[in-house]
C-alpha positions as YAML, in Angstrom:
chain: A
units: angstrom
residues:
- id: 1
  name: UNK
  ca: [3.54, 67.89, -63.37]
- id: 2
  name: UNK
  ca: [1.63, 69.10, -66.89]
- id: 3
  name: UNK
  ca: [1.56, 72.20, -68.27]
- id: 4
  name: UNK
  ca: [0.42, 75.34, -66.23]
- id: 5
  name: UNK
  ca: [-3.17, 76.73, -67.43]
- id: 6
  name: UNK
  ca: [-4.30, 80.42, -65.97]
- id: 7
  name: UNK
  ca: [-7.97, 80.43, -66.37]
- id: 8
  name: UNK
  ca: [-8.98, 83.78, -65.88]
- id: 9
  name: UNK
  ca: [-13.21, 84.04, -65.51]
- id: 10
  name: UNK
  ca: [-15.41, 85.98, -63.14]
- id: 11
  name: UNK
  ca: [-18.04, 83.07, -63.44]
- id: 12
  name: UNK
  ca: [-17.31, 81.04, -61.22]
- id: 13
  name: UNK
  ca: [-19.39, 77.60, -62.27]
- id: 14
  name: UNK
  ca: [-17.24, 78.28, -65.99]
- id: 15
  name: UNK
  ca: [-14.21, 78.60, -64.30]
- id: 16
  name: UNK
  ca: [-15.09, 75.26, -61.98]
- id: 17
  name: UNK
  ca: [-15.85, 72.93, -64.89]
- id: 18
  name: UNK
  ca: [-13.01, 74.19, -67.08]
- id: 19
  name: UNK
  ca: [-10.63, 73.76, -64.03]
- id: 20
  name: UNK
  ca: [-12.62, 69.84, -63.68]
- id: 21
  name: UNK
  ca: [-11.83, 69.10, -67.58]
- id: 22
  name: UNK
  ca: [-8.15, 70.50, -67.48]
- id: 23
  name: UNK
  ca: [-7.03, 68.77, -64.23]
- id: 24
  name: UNK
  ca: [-8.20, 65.71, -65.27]
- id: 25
  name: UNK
  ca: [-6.86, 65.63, -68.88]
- id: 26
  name: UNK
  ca: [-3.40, 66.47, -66.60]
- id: 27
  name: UNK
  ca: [-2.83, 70.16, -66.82]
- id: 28
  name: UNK
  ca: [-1.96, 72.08, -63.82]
- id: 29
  name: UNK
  ca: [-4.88, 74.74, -63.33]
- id: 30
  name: UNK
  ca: [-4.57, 78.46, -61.65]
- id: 31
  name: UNK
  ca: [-8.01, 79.84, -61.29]
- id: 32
  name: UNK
  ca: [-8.96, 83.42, -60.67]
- id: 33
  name: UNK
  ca: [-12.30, 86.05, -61.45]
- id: 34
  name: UNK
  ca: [-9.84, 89.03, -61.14]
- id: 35
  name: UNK
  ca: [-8.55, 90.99, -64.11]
- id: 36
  name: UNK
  ca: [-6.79, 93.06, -62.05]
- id: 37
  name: UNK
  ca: [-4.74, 89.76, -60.42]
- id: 38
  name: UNK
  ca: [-3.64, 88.53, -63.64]
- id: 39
  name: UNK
  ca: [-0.36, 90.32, -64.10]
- id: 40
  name: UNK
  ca: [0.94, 89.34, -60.44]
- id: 41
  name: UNK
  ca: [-0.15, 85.28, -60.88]
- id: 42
  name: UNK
  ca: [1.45, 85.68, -64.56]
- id: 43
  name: UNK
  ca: [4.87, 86.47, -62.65]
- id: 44
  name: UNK
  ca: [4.60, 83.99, -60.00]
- id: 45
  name: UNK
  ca: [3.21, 80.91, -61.37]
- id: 46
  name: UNK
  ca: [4.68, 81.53, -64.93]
- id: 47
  name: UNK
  ca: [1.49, 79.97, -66.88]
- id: 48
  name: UNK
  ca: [2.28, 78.09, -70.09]
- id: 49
  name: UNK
  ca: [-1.49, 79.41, -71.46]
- id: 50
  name: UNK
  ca: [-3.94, 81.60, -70.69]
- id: 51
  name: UNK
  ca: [-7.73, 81.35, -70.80]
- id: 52
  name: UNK
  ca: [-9.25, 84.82, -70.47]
- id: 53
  name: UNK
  ca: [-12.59, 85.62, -70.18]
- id: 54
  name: UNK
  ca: [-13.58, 89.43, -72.14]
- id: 55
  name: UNK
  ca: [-15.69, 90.41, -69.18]
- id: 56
  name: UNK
  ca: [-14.28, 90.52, -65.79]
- id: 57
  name: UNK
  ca: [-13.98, 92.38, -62.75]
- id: 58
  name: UNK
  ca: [-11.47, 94.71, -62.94]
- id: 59
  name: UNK
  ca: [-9.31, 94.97, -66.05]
- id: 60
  name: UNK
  ca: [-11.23, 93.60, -69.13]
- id: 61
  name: UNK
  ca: [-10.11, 90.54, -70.93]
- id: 62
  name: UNK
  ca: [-8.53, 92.92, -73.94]
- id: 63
  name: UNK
  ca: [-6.58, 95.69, -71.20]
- id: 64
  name: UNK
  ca: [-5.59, 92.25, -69.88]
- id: 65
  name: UNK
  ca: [-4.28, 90.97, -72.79]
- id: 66
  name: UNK
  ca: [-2.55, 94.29, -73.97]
- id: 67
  name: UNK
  ca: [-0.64, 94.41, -70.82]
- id: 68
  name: UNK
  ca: [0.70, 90.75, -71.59]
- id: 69
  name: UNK
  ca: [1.60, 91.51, -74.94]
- id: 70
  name: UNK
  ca: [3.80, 94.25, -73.70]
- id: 71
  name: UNK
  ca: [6.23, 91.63, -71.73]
- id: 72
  name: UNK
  ca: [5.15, 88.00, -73.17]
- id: 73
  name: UNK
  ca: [4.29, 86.01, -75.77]
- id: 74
  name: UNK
  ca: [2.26, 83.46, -73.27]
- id: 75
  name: UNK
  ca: [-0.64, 81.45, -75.48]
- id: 76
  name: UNK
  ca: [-3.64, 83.32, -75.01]
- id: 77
  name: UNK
  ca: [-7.16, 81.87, -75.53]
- id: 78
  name: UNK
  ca: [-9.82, 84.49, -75.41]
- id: 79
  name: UNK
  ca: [-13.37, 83.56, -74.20]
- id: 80
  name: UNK
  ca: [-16.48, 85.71, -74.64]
- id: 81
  name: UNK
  ca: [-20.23, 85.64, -74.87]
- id: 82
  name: UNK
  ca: [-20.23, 87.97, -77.61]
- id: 83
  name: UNK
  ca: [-19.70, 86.58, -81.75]
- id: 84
  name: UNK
  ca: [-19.90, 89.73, -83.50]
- id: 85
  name: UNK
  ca: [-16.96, 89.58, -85.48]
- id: 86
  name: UNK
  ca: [-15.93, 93.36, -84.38]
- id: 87
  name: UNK
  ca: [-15.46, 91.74, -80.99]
- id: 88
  name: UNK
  ca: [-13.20, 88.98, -82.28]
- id: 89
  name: UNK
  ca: [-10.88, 91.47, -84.38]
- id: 90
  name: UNK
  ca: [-10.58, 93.49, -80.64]
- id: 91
  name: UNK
  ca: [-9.35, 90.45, -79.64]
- id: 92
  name: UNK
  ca: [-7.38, 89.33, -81.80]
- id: 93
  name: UNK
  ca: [-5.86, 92.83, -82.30]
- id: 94
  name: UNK
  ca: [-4.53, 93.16, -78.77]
- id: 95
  name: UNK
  ca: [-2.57, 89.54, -79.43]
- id: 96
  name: UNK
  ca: [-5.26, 86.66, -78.39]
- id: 97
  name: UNK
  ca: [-4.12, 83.57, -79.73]
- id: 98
  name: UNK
  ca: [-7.82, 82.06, -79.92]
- id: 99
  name: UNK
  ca: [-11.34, 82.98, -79.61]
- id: 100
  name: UNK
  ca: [-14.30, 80.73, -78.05]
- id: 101
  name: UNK
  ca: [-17.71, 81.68, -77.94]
- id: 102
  name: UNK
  ca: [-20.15, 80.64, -74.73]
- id: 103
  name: UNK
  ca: [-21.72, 78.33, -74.54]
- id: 104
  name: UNK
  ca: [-18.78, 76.27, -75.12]
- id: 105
  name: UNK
  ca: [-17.84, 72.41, -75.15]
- id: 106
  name: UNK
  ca: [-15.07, 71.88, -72.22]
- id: 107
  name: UNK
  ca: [-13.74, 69.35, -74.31]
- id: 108
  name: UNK
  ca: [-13.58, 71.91, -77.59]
- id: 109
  name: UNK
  ca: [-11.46, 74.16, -74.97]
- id: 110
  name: UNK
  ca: [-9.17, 71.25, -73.74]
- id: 111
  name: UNK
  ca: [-8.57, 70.87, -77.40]
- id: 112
  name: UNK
  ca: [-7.38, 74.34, -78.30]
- id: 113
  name: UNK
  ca: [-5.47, 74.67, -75.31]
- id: 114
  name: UNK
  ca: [-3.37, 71.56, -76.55]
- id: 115
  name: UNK
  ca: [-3.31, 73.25, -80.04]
- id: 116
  name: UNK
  ca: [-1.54, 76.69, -79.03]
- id: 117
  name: UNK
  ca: [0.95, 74.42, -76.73]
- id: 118
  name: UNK
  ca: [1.46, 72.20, -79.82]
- id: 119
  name: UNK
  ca: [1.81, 75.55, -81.82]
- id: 120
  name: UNK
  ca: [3.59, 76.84, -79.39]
- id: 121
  name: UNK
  ca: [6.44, 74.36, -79.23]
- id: 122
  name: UNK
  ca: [6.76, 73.73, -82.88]
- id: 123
  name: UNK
  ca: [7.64, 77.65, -83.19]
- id: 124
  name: UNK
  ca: [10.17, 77.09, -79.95]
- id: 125
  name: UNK
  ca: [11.69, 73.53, -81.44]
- id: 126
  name: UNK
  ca: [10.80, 72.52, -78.37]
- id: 127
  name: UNK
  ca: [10.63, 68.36, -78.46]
- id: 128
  name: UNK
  ca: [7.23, 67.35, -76.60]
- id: 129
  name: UNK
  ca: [6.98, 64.89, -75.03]
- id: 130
  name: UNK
  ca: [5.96, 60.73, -75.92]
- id: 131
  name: UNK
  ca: [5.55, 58.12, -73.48]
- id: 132
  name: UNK
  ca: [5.68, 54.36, -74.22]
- id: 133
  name: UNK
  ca: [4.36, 51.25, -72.68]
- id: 134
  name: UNK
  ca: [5.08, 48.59, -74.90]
- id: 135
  name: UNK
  ca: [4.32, 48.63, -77.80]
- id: 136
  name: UNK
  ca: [1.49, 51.90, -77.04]
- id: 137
  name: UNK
  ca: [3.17, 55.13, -77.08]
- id: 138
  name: UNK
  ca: [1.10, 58.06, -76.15]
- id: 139
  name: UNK
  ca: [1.50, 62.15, -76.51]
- id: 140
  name: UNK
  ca: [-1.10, 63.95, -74.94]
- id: 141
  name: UNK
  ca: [0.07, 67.41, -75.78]
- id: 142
  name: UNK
  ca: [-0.44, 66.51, -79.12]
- id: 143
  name: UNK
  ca: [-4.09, 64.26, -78.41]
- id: 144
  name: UNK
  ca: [-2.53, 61.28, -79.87]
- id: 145
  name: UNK
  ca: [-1.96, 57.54, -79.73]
- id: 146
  name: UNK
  ca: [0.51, 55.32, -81.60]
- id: 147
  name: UNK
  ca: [0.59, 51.52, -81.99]
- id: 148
  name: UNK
  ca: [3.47, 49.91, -83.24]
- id: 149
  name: UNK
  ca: [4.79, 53.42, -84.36]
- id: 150
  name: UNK
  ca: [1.35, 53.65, -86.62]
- id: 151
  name: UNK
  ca: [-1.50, 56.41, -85.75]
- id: 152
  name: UNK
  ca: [-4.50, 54.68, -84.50]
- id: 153
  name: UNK
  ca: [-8.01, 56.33, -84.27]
- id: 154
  name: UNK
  ca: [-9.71, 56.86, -80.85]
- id: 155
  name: UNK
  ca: [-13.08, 58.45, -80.51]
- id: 156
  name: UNK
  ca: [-12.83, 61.33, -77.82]
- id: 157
  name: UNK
  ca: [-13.96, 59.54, -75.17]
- id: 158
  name: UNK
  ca: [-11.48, 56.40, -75.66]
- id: 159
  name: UNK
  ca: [-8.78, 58.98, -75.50]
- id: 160
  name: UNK
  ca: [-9.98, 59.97, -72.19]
- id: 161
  name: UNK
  ca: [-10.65, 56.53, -70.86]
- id: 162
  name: UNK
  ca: [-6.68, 55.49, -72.38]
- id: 163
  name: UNK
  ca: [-5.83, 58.82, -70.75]
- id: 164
  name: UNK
  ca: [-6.83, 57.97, -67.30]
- id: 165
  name: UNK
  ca: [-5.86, 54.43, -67.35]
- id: 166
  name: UNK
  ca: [-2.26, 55.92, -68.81]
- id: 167
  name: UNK
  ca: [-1.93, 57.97, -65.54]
- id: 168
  name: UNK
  ca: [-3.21, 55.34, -63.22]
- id: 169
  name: UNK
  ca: [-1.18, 52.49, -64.52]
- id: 170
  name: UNK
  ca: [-1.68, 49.20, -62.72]
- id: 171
  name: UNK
  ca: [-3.89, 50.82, -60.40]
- id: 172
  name: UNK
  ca: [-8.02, 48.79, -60.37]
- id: 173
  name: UNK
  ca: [-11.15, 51.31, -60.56]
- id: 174
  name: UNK
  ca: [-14.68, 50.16, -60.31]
- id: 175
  name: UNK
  ca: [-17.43, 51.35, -62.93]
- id: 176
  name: UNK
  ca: [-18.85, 53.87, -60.80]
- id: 177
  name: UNK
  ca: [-15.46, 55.60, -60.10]
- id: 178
  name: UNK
  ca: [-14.48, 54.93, -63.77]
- id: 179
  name: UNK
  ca: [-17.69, 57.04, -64.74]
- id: 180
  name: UNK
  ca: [-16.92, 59.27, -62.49]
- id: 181
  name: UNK
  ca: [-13.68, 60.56, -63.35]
- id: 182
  name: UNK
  ca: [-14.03, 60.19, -67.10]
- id: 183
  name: UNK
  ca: [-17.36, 60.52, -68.01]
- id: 184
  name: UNK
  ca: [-18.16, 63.36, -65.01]
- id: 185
  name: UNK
  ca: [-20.24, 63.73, -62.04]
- id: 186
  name: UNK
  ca: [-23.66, 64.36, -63.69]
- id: 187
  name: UNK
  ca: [-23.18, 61.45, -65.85]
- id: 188
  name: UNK
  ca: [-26.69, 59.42, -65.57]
- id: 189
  name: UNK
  ca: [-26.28, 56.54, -67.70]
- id: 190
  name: UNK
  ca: [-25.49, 52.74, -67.41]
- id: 191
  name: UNK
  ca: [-22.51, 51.45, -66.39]
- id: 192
  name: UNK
  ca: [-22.62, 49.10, -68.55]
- id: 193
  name: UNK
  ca: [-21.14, 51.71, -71.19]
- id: 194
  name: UNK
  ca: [-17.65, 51.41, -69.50]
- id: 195
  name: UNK
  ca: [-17.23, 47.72, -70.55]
- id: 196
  name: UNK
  ca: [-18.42, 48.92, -74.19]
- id: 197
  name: UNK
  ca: [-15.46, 51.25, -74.21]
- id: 198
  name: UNK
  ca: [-13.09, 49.12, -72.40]
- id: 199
  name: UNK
  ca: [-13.58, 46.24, -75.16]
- id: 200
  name: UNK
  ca: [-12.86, 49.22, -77.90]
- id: 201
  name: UNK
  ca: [-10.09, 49.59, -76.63]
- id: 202
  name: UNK
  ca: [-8.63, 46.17, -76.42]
- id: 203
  name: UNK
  ca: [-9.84, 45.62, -80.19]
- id: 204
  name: UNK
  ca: [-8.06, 48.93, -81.03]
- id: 205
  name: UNK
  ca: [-5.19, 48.76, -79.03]
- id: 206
  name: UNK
  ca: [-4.14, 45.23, -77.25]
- id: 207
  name: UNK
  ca: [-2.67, 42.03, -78.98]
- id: 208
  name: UNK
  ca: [-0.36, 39.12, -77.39]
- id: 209
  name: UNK
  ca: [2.86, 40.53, -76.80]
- id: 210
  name: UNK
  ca: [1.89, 43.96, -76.98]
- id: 211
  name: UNK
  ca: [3.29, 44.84, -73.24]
- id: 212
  name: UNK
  ca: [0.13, 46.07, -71.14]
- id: 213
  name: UNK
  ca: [-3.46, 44.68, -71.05]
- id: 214
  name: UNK
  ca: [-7.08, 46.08, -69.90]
- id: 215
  name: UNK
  ca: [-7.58, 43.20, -67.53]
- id: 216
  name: UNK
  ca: [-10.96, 42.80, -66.19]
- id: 217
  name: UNK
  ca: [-10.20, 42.14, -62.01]
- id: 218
  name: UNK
  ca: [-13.64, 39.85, -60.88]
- id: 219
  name: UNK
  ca: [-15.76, 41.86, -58.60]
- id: 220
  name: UNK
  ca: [-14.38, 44.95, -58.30]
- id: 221
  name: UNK
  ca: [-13.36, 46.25, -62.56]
- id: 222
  name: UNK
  ca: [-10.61, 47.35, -64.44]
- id: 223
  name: UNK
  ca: [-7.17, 48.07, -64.70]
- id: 224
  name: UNK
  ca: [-4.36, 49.07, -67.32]
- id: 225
  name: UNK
  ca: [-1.87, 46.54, -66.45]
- id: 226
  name: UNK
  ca: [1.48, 47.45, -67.76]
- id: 227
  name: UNK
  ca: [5.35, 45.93, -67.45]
- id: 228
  name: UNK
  ca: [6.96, 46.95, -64.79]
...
């Protein structure tokens, strides 16, 4: 199981599509509207980051985050729909780790979350963790990919493709549901795209002897076939 993420927003379509982008980049994903709530999920589900909406029903986002502060040091990612930089100082005064401004990027949000975990364990000397297949290893705490123990360069949504295929080893998708779990639901483009990023990924990542392959199954798609 990943990490634990308590998104904490009182819209509920925000809170549905960060919940989406988190889930499927592996984190497990607590979602309430409920300032009020957050203390009592904080001490049962023990969150390893918090995403906290300013305005919310109950307790704001910053009585929130003071009452944290007063028992934990738990990563805390603030999200408003106000820049004015007195509102970010509030913020960052009660103990928020990170501000975000709506309308956001889920993906710029997936990315900061990893950043305060990688922060987080650096401070703690806490180890995270790599995974290998082959000769690919792969830390997605830390968004990154290593080939023969050198750093190789994926655009964002490679990573996510390499991702998915990482957690669904050996497993064959078609396009469509290849599209749908990576590229999202209201994607409306061709699915000719995934064979475009499947072949960037063999150039990037596969040779012979290399332990795994993107082999194309005829008729049905892909998989990310890897020694058992």
């Amino acid at each position: 199981m990943g990490k634990k993420v308590l998104i904490v927003e009182d819209d509920a379509n925000i809170g549905e599509v960060l919940k989406l982008y988190l889930a499927f980049e592996g984190f497990e994903v607590i979602l309430t509207g409920d300032g009020d709530s957050v203390l009592s999920i904080f001490h049962r589900d023990k969150p390893d980051v918090i995403i906290l909406d300013l305005m919310l029903i109950g307790k704001n986002g910053l009585e929130v985050c003071q009452a944290l502060r007063k028992e934990s040091n738990v990563p805390v990612l603030m999200l408003t729909a106000k820049d004015a930089m007195e509102d970010k100082l509030a913020g960052f005064r009660v103990g928020a780790d990170d501000y975000v401004v709506k309308p956001f990027d889920p993906l710029e949000v997936v990315a900061r979350v990893r950043a305060l975990l990688r922060r987080t364990a650096e401070k703690q000397g806490q180890e995270l963790t790599t995974d290998r297949t082959g000769a690919l290893e792969v830390c997605m705490e830390r968004y990154e990919v290593r080939l023969d123990g050198k750093a190789v360069e994926l655009k964002p949504r490679e990573m996510q493709l390499l991702f998915f295929f990482w957690r669904n080893q050996n497993k064959v998708f078609d396009r469509e549901q290849l599209l749908e779990k990576v590229w999202g639901y209201d994607y409306a483009g061709e699915t000719r795209t995934v064979d475009v990023h499947i072949q960037r990924l063999r150039e990037k990542l596969e040779y012979e002897g290399c332990g795994y392959r993107f082999k194309t199954v005829r008729g049905v798609g892909y998989k990310f076939e890897a020694s058992l």
